[in-house]
Every structure is written in structure tokens, then in C-alpha cells.
N, C-alpha and C positions, 0 to 999 in steps of 0.2 A: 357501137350501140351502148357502150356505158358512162355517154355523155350525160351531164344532167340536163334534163328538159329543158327549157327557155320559154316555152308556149304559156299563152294566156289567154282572155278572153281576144276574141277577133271578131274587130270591125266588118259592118255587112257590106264594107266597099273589099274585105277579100273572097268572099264570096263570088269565087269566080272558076272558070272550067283552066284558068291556065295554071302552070307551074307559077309558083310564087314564093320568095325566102328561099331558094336551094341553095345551102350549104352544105359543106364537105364535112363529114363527120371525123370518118376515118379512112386511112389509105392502108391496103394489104396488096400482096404482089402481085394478084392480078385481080381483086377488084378494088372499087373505089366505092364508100359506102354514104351516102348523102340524107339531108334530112329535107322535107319542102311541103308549100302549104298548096291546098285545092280546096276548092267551095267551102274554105272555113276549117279546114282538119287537119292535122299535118302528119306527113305519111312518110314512109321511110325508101330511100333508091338506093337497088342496087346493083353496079350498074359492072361492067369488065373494064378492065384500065386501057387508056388508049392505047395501048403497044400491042393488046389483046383482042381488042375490039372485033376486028376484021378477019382472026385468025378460027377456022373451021371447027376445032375442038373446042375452043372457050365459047363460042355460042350456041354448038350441041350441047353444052355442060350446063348454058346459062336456061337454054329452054328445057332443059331435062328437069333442073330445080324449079325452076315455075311449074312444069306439070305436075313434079309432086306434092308442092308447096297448096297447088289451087284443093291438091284432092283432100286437102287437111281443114277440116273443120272443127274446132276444140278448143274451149273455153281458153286451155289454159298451152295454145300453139299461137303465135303471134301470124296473124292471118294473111295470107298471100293472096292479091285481088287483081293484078295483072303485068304484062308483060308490054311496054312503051316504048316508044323513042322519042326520049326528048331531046329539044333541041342545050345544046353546048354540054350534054351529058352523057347523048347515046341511049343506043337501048337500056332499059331498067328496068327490072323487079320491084312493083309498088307493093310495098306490104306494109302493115300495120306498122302506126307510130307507138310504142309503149314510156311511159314517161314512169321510169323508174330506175332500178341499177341494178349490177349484175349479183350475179349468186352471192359472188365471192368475197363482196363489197359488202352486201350485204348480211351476211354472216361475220364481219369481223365486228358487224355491231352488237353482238351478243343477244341477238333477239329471244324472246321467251321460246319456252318449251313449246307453248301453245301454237306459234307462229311457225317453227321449226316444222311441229309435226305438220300443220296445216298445209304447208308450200311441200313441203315431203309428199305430201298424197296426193296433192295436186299433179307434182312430176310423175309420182308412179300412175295416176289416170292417163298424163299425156301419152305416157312411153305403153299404157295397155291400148290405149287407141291406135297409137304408130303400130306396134306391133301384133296390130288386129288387122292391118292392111301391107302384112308382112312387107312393113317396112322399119327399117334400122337406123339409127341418124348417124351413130359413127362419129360424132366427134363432140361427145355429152361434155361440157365443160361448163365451171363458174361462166367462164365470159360468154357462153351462148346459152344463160339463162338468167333471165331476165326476171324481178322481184318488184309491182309497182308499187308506188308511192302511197296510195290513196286505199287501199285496201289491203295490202301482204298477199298478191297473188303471182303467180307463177307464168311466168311464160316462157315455153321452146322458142327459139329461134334457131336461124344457119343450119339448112339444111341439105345444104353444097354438100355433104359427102354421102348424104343419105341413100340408100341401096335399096330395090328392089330383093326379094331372095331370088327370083330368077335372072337377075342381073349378076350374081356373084355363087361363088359358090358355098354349103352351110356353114363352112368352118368359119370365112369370111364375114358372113353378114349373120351370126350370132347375134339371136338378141342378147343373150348375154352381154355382149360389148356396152351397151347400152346400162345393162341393171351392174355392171363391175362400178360402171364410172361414177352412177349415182349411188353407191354403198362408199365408192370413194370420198364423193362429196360431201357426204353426211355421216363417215364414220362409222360404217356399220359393217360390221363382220359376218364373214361367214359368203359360200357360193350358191348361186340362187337361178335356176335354170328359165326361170319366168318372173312377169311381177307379180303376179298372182302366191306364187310358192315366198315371194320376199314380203308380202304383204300378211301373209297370212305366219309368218318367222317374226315380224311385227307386231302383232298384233296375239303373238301369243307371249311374247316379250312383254308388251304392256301389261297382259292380265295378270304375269307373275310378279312384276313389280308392284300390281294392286294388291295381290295378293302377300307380297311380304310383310306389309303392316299390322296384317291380321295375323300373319305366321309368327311376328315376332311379339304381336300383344299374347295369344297363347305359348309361344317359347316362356315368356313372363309371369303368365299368370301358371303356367307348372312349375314356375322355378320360387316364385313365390309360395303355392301350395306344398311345396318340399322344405322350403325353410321353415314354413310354419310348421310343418308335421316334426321338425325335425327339432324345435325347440317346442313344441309343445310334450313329444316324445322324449325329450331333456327335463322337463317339469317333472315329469308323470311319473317318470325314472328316480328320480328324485325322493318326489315323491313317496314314493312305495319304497324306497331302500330308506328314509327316514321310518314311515309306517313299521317296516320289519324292525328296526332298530328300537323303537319305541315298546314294540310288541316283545320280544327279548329281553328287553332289560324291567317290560312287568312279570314276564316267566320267571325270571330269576328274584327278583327281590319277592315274588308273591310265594317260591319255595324258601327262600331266605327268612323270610316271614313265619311261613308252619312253623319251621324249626325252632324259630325264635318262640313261638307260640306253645309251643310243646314242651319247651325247658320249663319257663312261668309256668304252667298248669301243672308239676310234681308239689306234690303238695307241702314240700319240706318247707320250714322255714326256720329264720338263723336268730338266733338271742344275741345282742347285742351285749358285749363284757363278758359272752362265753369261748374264752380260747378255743373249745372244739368246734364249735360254733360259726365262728369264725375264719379257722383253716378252711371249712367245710364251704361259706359262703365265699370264699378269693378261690374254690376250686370252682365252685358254682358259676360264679362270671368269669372265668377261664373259657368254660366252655362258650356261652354264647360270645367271648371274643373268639377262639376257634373257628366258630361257623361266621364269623366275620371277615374272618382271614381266608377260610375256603373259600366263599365268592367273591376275595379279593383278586382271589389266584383263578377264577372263572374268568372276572371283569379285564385283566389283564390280557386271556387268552382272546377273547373276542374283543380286543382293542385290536391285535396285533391283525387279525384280517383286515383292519383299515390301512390303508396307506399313509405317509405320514401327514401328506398334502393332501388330505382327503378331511374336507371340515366333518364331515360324519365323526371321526374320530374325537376331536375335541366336545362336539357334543354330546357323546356317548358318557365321556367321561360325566361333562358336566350333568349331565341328568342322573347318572345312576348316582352319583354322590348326593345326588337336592334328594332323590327317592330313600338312599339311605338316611339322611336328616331328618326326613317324615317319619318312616320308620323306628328310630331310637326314640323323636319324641314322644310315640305313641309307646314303647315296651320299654324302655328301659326307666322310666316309674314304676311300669309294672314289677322292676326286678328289684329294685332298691325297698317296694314294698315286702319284701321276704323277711326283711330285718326287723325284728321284733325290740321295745325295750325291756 
């Protein structure tokens, strides 16, 4: 059956009630599998091999498959229509011509996803129908399913081993047999006591895959909101230890300052060419160098809480020095003002 078609349109002189075109498809050890045309259609025989023909068990076995075959109705079951003897072939099994190729054939063409799933569910309808009429096909394989041409549909065939469950015992004619083979076919993991339990194993598989897109745009969008929080949290930090540092070094120069403020405001002042005068004004600017040198010995101490690789520090420096240059420009005229001539 995973011959390629050959059919085409047909002339309305074959339009006729006999066998016409019987060809041998394929030969297996006791049947013989034929393809042939009737009133225009071409149908598939299948028939026991001579040696078997006449023999009591192969044609129990051949009418047992035609009566299961006939009770099978289903889009996607290649359809069994009767049971004949034709001449130079023997009794046969007329069923449905499918002009397409097998599973297995067809999977090595890499079909889409789309196509996959669709013949997928197509098989899991066949095998709920078979096994709504507790019956079992027993030998699910690529080569007994068939994939047509013209549309990517599904069809059972060969149902030569198929089982009644009152014909075998449970363990025997498990549907499972049936749902192992097609998780084999298609890859799909896990044990599944019906199709209905694989269907629905299916189908909660797909929504999670729907759902990881979404799972992984929010994984994203918090892993983004964390970086942000975390260099904006970096800014602000920043920030505010610049602020402190800023705030500090005007605490200190604005006492720096009083002090400086407080010496100029004694009212002494120094005559210039008076030796006491004199000694009196180099002791006078001693002092506010002293209170220069104390907030040197400040500036130094709150340097050393920086690190050394810590740019805080270097600007520390640099600002409280630019604050001290503002500062002498403003007071230290004031102090040279003392000197009288």
C-alpha cells in the first residue's frame, strides 16, 4: 500500500461493473495485496496467497477482517466495502483505494508542525472510534498508515490483527497497544491508559508551550525592572553620598569661617615700622594659619573614610580646596587690612 498512485482521470469506456487494471502491489506470506479499477474508481484487493487460499483458518481469518473492517465507518479508516471472488485472484477484500504514502515516508519529509499535529489527531479520532467498539488494531505501524496526497489526511489501514476484547483476553487486547505505538510514532513520551487521557496530556502540553512566551516576556520584563531599580538605586546612592559630602565640607568651612571671622573682628591693629607691632601682627596671622592647619587635620581625617579607588575622595579634596580659595579671597584682605601706615 505505499505504492505511489498511478490513477488518473478515466475514460467512460472503464466505466464498467468488471475488474479492470489488476495489478499486484505487494506480496506478504500469506496474502497477496492488489490494486484494480471498477465503474471508474480504483479499489484496493486483498486477497490470501494461493498456497492459503483453500486452507480453513485463512479464510476464517479473511471473513473475520471483512466483518470488522465493514463495521468501520470513519473518515480517517480507509473503508472496507466487500468481500468477492474474483476470477484469477480469488476471494478478496475490496476496500478503499488511498492515493497517498505511508506514515513513515511521510514524516521523513519534515512536514510542518501544523500538518504533524493535524494527522496526529486525525489518528487519535481513528483509534477513539476503534476503541469505542472495543476494538484494538494490534499492529499500529508507519506502513499501516497511510498520509494522502491532496489534502495531509490520515488513514488506518490492515486490520488483519484487530481484536474484539471478547475475542482475547484484557491484558492482550489493551487499548494501550494501540496509544504505545502512536506515542512511538510521533515521539511522544509518557503512558496513557486511553486516547482521550493522551489527548488531553496534549493538549495541556500545547497550552504550556503557549504559555512560555508570556512566561518568558514577564521573566524579562522583572529582570529588566531589577536592573533598572538597581542602577537607578546606583544613581541615587551616589547621589546622596555626593550630597553628604558636599553638605560636610560646608559644615566645616562655614566653622572654619566663624573662626576666621572672629579673629578680624578684635579690634587691634598693627603699625607698620613698629617692631612691637609687628612681632604682635606674625603672631596674629599665626593664628588664623593654626585654624588652617586644624581643618587641614579635619580634611585629612574625612578623606581617609574614602577608599582610595573611591572618586568621592578625590573630589572631596578638590572642592574643599576651591572652598578654601573662596574663602581667603574674601578674609584674608580683611586681615592684611590691620596694618596701619
Amino acid at each position: 500500500m505505499n505504492e505511489v498512485s498511478s490513477s488518473g482521470f478515466v475514460s467512460p469506456a472503464d466505466y464498467s461493473a468488471e475488474w479492470r487494471d489488476i495489478t499486484l502491489l505487494k506480496q506478504r506470506t500469506h496474502t497477496l495485496v492488489y490494486t484494480a479499477t471498477r465503474y471508474g474508481r480504483r479499489f484496493v484487493l486483498k486477497a490470501n496467497s494461493p498456497e492459503d487460499e483453500q486452507l480453513t483458518d485463512y479464510r476464517l481469518q479473511q471473513e473475520r477482517e471483512f466483518q470488522l473492517g465493514i463495521q468501520l465507518v470513519h473518515p480517517n479508516i480507509a473503508a472496507t466495502y466487500s468481500l468477492e471472488q474474483i476470477d484469477g485472484v480469488g476471494r478478496c477484500i475490496v476496500q478503499e483505494w488511498i492515493d497517498g504514502i505511508t506514515l513513515g515516508d511521510w514524516l521523513l519529509t519534515n512536514p510542518s508542525c501544523a500538518a504533524r499535529e493535524r494527522v496526529l489527531e486525525q489518528l487519535m479520532d481513528a483509534l477513539e472510534y476503534v476503541h469505542g467498539l472495543q476494538l484494538v488494531h494490534h499492529d499500529l505501524k508507519g506502513d499501516n498508515i497511510l498520509v494522502t496526497r491532496n489534502g495531509t489526511n490520515a488513514k488506518l489501514i490492515d486490520f488483519g490483527l484487530a481484536a474484539l476484547d471478547s475475542t482475547l483476553s484484557p491484558t492482550e487486547n489493551d487499548p494501550r497497544t494501540d496509544i504505545d505505538a502512536l506515542c512511538r510514532l510521533f515521539h511522544i513520551r509518557g503512558n496513557y491508559p486511553t486516547v482521550k487521557a493522551l489527548r488531553q496530556a496534549l493538549n495541556r502540553r500545547k497550552t504550556l508551550l503557549k504559555l512560555i512566551p508570556v512566561f518568558l516576556s514577564f521573566v524579562l520584563f522583572i529582570v529588566a525592572v531589577i536592573f533598572f531599580y538597581l542602577a537607578w538605586n546606583e544613581r541615587y546612592m551616589e547621589k546622596l553620598r555626593y550630597d553628604e559630602m558636599v553638605a560636610l565640607i560646608d559644615q566645616q568651612m562655614a566653622l572654619e569661617r566663624a573662626e576666621g571671622m572672629q579673629l578680624i573682628t578684635t579690634p587691634d591693629s598693627f603699625e607698620i615700622g613698629n617692631a612691637t607691632d609687628m612681632i604682635a601682627y606674625q603672631a596674629y596671622m599665626a593664628q588664623y594659619t593654626n585654624i588652617r592647619k586644624h581643618y587641614w587635620s579635619i580634611r585629612d581625617s574625612i578623606m581617609q573614610t574614602y577608599d582610595e579607588s573611591d572618586p568621592l575622595r578625590e573630589q572631596f579634596f578638590i572642592m574643599w580646596t576651591h572652598r578654601e580659595m573662596e574663602m581667603d579671597n574674601e578674609l584674608y584682605p580683611q586681615l592684611t587690612d590691620k596694618l596701619k601706615k
